[in-house]
Every structure is written in C-alpha cells, then in structure tokens.
TIVO-213844 format. One record per residue (C-alpha): residue in one letter; z negated, x, y. Coordinates in Angstrom, 1 decimal, m for minus. Layout:
N
atom code=A	pz=Z	px=X	py=Y
...
This chain:
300
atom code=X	pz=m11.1	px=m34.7	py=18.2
atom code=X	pz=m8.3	px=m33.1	py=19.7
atom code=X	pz=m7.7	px=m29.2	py=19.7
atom code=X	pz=m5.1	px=m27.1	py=21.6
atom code=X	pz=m5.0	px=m24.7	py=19.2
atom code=X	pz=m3.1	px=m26.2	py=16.2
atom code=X	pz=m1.4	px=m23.9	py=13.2
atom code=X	pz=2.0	px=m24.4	py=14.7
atom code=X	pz=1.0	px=m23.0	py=17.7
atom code=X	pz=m0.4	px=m19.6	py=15.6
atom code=X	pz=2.5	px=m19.9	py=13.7
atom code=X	pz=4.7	px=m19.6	py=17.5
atom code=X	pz=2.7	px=m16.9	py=18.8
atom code=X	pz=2.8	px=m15.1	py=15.5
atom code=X	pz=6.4	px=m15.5	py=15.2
atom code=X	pz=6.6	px=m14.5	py=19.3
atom code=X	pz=4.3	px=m11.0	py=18.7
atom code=X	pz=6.7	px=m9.6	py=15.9
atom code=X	pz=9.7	px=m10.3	py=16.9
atom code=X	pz=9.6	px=m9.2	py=20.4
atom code=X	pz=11.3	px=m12.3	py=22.1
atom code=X	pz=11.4	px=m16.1	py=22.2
atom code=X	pz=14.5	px=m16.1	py=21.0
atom code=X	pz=14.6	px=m13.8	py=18.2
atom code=X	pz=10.9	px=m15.8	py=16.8
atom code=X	pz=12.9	px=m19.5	py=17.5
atom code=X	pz=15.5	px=m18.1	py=15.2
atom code=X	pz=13.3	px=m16.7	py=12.6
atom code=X	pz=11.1	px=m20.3	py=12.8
atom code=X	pz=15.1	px=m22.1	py=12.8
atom code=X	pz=13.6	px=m23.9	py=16.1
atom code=X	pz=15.5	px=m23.6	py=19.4
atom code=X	pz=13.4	px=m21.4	py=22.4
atom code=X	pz=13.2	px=m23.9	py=24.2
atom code=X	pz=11.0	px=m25.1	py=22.0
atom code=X	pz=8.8	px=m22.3	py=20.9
atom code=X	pz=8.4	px=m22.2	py=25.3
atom code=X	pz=6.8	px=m25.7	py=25.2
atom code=X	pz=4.2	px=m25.1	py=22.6
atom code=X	pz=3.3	px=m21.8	py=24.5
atom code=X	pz=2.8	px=m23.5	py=27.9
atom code=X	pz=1.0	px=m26.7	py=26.6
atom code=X	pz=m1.2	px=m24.4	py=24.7
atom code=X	pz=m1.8	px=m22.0	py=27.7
atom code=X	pz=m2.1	px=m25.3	py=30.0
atom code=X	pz=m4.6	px=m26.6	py=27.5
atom code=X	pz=m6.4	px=m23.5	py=26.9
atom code=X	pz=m6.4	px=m22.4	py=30.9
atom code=X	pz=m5.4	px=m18.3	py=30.2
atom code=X	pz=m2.3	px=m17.1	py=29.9
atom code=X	pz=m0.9	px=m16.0	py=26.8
atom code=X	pz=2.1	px=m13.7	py=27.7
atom code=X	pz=3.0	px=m11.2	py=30.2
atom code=X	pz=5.8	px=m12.2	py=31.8
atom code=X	pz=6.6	px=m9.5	py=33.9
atom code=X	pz=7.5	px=m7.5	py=30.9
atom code=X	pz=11.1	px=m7.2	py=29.5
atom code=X	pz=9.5	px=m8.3	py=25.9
atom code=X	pz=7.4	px=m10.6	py=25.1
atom code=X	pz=3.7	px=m9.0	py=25.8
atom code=X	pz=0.4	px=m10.1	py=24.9
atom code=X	pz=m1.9	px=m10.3	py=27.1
atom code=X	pz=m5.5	px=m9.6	py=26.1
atom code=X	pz=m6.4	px=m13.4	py=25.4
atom code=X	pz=m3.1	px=m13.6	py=23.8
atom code=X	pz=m4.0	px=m11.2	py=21.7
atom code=X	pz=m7.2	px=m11.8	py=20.7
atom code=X	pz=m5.9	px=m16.0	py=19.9
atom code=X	pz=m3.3	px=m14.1	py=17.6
atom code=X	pz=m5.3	px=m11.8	py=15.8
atom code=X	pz=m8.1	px=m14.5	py=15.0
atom code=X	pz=m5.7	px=m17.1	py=14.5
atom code=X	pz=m3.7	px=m14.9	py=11.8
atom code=X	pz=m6.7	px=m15.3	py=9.8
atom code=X	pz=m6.7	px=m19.0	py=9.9
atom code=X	pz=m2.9	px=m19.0	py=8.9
atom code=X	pz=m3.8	px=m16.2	py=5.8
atom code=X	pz=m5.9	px=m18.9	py=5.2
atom code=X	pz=m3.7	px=m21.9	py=4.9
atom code=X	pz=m1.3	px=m20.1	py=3.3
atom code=X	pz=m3.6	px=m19.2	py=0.3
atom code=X	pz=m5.1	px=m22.3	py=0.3
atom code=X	pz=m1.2	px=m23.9	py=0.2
atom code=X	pz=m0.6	px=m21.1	py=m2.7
atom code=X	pz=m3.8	px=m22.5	py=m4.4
atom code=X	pz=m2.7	px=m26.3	py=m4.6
atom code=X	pz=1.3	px=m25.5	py=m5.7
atom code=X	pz=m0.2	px=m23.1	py=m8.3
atom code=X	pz=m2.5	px=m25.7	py=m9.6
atom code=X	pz=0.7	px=m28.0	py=m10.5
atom code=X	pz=2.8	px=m25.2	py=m12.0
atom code=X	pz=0.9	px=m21.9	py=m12.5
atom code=X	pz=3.1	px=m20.6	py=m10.8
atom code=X	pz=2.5	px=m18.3	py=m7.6
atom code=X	pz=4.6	px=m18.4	py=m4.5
atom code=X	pz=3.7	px=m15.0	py=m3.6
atom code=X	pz=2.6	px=m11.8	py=m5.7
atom code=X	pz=1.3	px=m8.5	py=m4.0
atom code=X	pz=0.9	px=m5.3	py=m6.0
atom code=X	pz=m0.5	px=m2.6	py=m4.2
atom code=X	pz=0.8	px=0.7	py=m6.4
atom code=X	pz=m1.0	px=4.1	py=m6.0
atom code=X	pz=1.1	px=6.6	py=m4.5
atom code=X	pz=0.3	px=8.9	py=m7.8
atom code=X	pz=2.4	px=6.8	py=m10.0
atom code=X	pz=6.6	px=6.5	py=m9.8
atom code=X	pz=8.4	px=3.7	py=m8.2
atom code=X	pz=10.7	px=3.7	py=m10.5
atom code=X	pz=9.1	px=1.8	py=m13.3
atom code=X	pz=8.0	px=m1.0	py=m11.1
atom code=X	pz=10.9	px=m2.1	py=m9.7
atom code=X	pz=12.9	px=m1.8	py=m12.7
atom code=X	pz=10.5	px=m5.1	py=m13.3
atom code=X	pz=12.2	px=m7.0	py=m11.0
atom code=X	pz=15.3	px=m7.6	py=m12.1
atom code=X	pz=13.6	px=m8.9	py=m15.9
atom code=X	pz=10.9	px=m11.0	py=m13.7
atom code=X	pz=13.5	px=m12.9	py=m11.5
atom code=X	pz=15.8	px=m13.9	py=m14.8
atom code=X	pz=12.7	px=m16.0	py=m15.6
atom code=X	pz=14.3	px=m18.1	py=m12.2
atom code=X	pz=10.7	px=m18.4	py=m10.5
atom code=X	pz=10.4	px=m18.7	py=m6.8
atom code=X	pz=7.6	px=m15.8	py=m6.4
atom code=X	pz=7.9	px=m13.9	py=m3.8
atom code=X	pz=6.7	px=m9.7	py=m4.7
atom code=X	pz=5.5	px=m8.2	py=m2.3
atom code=X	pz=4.7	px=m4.0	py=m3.0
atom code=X	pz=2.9	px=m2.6	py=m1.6
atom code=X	pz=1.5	px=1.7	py=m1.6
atom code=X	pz=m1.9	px=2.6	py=m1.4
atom code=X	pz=m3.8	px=6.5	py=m1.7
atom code=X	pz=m6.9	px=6.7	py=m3.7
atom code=X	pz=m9.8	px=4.6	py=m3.0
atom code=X	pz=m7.1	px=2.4	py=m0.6
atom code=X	pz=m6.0	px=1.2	py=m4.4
atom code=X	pz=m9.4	px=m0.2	py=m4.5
atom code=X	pz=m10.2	px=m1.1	py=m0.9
atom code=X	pz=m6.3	px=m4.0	py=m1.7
atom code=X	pz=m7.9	px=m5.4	py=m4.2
atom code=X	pz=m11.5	px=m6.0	py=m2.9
atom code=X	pz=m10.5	px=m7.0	py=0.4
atom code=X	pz=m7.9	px=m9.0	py=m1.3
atom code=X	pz=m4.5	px=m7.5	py=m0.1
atom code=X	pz=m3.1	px=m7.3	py=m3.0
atom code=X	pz=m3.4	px=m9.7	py=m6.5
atom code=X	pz=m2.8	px=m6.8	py=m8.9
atom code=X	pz=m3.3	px=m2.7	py=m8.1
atom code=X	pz=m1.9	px=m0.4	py=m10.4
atom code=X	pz=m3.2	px=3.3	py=m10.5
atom code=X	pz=m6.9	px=2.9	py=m9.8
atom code=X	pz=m9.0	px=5.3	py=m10.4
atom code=X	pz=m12.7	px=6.8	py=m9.8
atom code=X	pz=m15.6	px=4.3	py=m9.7
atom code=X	pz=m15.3	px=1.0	py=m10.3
atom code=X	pz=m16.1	px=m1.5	py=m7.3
atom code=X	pz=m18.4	px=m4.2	py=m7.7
atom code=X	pz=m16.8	px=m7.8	py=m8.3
atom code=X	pz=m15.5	px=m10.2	py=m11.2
atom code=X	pz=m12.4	px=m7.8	py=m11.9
atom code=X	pz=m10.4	px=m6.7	py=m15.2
atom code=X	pz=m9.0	px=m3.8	py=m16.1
atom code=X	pz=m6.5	px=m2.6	py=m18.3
atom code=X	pz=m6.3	px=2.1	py=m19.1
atom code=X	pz=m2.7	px=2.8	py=m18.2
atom code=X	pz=m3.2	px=6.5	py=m19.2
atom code=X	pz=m4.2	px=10.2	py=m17.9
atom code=X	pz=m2.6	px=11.9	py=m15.0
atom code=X	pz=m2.4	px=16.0	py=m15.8
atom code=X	pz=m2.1	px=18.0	py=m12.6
atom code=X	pz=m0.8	px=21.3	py=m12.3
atom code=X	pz=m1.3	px=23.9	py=m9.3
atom code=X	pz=2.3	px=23.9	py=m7.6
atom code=X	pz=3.6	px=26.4	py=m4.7
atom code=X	pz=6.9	px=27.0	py=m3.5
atom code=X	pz=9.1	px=29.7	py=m5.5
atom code=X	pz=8.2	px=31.9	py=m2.8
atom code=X	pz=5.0	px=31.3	py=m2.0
atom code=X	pz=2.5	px=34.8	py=m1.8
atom code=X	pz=0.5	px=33.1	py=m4.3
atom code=X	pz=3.3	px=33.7	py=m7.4
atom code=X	pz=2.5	px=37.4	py=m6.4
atom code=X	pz=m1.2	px=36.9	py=m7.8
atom code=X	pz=m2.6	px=39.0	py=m10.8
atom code=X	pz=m3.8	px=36.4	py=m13.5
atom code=X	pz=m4.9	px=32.8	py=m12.4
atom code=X	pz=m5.4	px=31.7	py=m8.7
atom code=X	pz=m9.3	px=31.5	py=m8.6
atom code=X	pz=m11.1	px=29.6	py=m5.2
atom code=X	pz=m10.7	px=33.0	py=m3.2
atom code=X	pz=m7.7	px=33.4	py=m3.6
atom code=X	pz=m6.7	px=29.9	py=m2.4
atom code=X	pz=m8.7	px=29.5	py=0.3
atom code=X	pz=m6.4	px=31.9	py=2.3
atom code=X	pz=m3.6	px=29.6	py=2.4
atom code=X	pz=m3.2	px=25.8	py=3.7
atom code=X	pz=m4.1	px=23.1	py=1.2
atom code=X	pz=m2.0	px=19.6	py=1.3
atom code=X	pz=m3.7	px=16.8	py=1.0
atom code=X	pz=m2.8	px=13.1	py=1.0
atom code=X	pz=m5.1	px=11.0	py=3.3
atom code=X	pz=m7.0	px=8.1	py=1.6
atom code=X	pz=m5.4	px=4.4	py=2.9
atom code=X	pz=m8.6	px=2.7	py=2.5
atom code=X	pz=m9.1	px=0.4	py=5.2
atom code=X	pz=m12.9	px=m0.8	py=4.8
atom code=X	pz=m14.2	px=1.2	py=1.8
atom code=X	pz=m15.8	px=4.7	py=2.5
atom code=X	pz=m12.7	px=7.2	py=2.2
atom code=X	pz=m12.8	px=9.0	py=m1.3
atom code=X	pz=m11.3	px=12.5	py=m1.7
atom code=X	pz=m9.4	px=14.2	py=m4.8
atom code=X	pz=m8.7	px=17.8	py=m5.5
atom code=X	pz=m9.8	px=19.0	py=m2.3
atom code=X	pz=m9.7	px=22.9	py=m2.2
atom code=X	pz=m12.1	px=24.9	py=0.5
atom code=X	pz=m9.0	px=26.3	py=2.6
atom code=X	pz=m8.1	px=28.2	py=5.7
atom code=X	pz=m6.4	px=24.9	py=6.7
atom code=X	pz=m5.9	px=21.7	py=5.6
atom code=X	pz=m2.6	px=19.0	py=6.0
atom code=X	pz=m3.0	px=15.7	py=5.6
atom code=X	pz=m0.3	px=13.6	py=4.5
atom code=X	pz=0.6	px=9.9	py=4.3
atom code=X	pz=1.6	px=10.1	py=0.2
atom code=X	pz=2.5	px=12.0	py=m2.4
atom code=X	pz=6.1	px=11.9	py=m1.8
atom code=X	pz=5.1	px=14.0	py=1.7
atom code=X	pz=3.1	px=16.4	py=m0.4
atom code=X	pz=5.3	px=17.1	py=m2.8
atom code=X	pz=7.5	px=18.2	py=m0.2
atom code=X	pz=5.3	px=19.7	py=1.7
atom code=X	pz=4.2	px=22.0	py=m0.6
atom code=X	pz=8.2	px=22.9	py=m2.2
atom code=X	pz=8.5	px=23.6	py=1.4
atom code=X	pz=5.9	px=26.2	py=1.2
atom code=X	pz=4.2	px=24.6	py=4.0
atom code=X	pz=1.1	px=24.6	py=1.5
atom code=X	pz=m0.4	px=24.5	py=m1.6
atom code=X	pz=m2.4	px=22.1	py=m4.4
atom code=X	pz=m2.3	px=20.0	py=m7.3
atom code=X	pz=0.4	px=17.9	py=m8.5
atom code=X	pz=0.9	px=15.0	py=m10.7
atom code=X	pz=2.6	px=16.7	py=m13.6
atom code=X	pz=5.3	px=13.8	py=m14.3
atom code=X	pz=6.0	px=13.8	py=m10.7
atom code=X	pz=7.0	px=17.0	py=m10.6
atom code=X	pz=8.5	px=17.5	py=m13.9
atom code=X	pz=12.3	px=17.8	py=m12.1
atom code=X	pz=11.3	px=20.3	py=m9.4
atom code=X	pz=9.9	px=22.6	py=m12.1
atom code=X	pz=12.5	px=22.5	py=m14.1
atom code=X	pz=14.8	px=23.1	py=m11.4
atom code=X	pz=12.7	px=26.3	py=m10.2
atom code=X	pz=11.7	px=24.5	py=m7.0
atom code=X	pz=7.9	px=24.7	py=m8.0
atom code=X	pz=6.0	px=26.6	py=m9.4
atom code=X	pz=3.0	px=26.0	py=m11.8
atom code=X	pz=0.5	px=28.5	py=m11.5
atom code=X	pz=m2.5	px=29.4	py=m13.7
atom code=X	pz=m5.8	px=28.0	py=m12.2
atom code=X	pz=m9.3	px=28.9	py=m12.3
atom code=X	pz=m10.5	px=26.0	py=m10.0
atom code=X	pz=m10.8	px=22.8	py=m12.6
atom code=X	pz=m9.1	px=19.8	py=m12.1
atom code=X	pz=m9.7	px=17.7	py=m15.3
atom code=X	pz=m6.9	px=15.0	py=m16.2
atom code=X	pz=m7.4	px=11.6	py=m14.5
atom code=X	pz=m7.6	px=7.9	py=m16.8
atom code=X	pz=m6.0	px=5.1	py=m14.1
atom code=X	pz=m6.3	px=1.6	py=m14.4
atom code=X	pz=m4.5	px=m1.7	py=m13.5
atom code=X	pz=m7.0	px=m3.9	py=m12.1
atom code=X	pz=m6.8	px=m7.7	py=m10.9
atom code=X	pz=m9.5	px=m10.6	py=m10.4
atom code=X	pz=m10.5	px=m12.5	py=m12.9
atom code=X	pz=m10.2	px=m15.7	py=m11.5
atom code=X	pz=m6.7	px=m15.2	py=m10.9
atom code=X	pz=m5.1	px=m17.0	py=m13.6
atom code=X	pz=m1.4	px=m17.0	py=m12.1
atom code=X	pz=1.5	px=m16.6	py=m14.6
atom code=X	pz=3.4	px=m14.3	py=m12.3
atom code=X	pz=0.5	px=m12.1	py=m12.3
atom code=X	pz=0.4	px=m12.5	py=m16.2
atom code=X	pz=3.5	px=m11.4	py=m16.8
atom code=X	pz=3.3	px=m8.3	py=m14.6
atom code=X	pz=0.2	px=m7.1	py=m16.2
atom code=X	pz=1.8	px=m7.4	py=m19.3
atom code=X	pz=5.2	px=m5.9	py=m18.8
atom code=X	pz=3.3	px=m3.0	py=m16.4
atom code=X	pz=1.3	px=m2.4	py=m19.5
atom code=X	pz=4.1	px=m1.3	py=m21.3
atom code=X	pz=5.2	px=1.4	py=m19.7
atom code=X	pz=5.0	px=4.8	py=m19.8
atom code=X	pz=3.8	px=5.6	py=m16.3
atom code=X	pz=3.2	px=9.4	py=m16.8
atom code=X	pz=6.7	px=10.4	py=m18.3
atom code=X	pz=8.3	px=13.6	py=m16.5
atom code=X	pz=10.7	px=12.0	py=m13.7
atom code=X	pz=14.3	px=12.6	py=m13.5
C-alpha cells in the first residue's frame, strides 16, 4: 500500500519549518533545493492541500502544514528512538543522551563531565537540558530527558531509580540596600509581605505546576531560573530564598545579604533519577561520575 506521507518527507518539512528556507534545510539535509521542492510538491500533489505559504518571504506553514509537521515529528521521535534502541542493543552504547538539570544546581560540575566522557571516544551525543521544580520531573516522565539531576518533592509514579545527591540550605537574600537590612531582629511574614517576592516559574509541561518557598507578598515576579532570580533580587528588584552554594560569591562579596528569618524554609534532599529500564552505558557512566560530586559547594 502506498502512502504519500513517507519519513523523508517529515524529515523535509521538519528541516523546511526550522530553518526558515529551502535552501538553508537542503543544506542542513546535504541535499540540493531543488530537491527538498520535489518531495514538497509530490507530497502536496499527493496529499491535495498545500503545505507552504508561498506568498511569504520565508518559508510558512500553512495550517495543514502545520498540523502534518507537528504529528509527523512524533513519528520521526519515534524512529529515531526505535533506531537508538536497535544500535544500543549491538553496543550499549547510546547515540544520544539528554539530562535535564534543575536550575537549583551549578552548571559548572556538569559540564566539566564532558571533556572526561568524550576521552572514552563514544559517538553519544549530550544533550542538557534546564528544568525548574516539578519540570525536573515532568523530563523524565514524559521522557524528555534519560537522566534528571536535582529532583526533588514527591516522587512520580513509574519504574524509576534514584540516587540522594545531598541537601540544598537556603538563606533569605536582599540587596545590600534593600529596607529590609533596616529590620529589628529577623524578617517575620509581615514584614515580608510588604515588598515583591521572586519567584522562579515551574517548567513543567504536563504535570500540575508545583511551587517552593512561596512568600504571601504585595507582589510577586516570576522568573525563567535561578540565574534571573538571583539577579533579580541583588538588583533589589525583590526578595526570597536562595540556594546557599549559589550564592556563596555574592555574599562574600557584600552583594547580598543573608538575613535572619522567621518564616521556615527547611533544607531540601535532591535526587538524580532515571528509568530503570534504561540500561545504556552512557547513562551509566554519568550517573556514576554525577554521583561524585559535590553539588552543593559555595560557587566561585
């Protein structure tokens, strides 16, 4: 039975949407346009819609074009794991590995990994990504990512193993010249709520959206990660709690402040998590060289 919609034609259209032009996808596929222009035309002949606006400067979507892409992406995630799954069964080797790290820990440690993993000469592509909160989560069970690191709060349901990478302290940080330093004896709730809080958004994508450290505030800023809080709030913009070994430089440097606290914010155990049924080596030896670090050290 013949089908006009073939994984090479996905693979065109892909190509097409995210790079903007014909030309820029036929180099990126190392096909010339000409013939990334014939699969799109037989499949628009075949299919009876068109695919593309052409009466754009860049390459455009139309709705059926888009709605071919975004289904047909699935189908190529698809193949491509199922490609992963056969080469790993002859090596145990992956082709690709995605780590989704929690904004709370440093990049630092991670990528000094790299350098180490790629002397073992393995063709594995790492892919890294950052996740806030429950998003940490939300990788892993949706599958976005083969190993999270920095996991924290209640455990999802599913065939997954952990591994206690250690406790997070947080500290109540302001700005050096924040009103707040002016406070007699620790900042309590009331005292607080006067003043923005800073807040980095959860990243889940599917999984209810799970908060941490929220303080009851005139206002509230969400950010995109911790990196944007942490600046936010030496900014003065507003105030919260901070991952101690985040910080550690800024303090020392008289750029934050830590202040006293009467609202409790207990330390925090994270996790690396991964499935269990994922027996690739590359995974193996990132679990086991991310299991020796010291993830909560004061940052330089």
């Amino acid at each position: 039975m013949h089908h006009a919609i073939t994984l090479d034609a996905l693979r065109v259209l892909d190509a097409i949407d995210r790079k903007g032009s014909f030309g820029a996808a036929a180099e990126m596929l190392f096909k010339v346009p000409s013939a990334l222009s014939y699969t799109v035309q037989k499949l628009e002949s075949e299919l009876g819609v068109n695919l593309f606006d052409r009466s754009k400067q860049r390459a455009q979507l139309t709705a059926a074009g888009r709605l071919l892409l975004e289904e047909g992406r699935t189908l190529l995630q698809a193949t491509s794991r199922l490609e992963d799954a056969v080469k790993q069964l002859e090596s145990g080797w992956e082709t690709q590995l995605r780590i989704a790290k929690d904004t709370i820990l440093p990049n630092e440690p991670l990528l000094k990994l790299i350098p180490p993993f790629h002397q073992l000469d393995k063709q594995v592509a790492i892919d890294i990504s950052e996740e806030v909160l429950g998003g940490s989560w939300d990788a892993l069970v949706c599958d976005r990512c083969d190993l999270t690191l920095g996991v924290g709060g209640e455990f999802p349901k599913g065939t997954f193993e952990y591994r206690l990478m250690g406790e997070v302290e947080f500290v109540f940080a302001v700005a050096p010249d924040h009103p707040l330093t002016r406070h007699k004896g620790p900042v309590d709730a009331a005292a607080i709520r006067a003043f923005t809080t800073i807040v980095a958004a959860d990243s889940s994508l599917t999984s209810p959206l799970r908060s941490s450290g929220l303080l009851d505030s005139h206002q509230t800023v969400r950010v995109a990660n911790m990196t944007a809080k942490i600046d936010a709030q030496r900014l003065g913009v507003g105030v919260g709690f901070l991952a101690r070994h985040l910080i550690g430089n800024l303090l020392a440097r008289g750029e934050l402040v830590a202040l006293p606290c009467s609202v409790p914010r207990p330390n925090m155990p994270l996790y690396m998590a991964w499935r269990k049924d994922n027996a690739g080596r590359a995974l193996a030896w990132f679990v086991e060289a991310c299991g020796g670090i010291d993830w909560f050290a004061s940052q330089d």
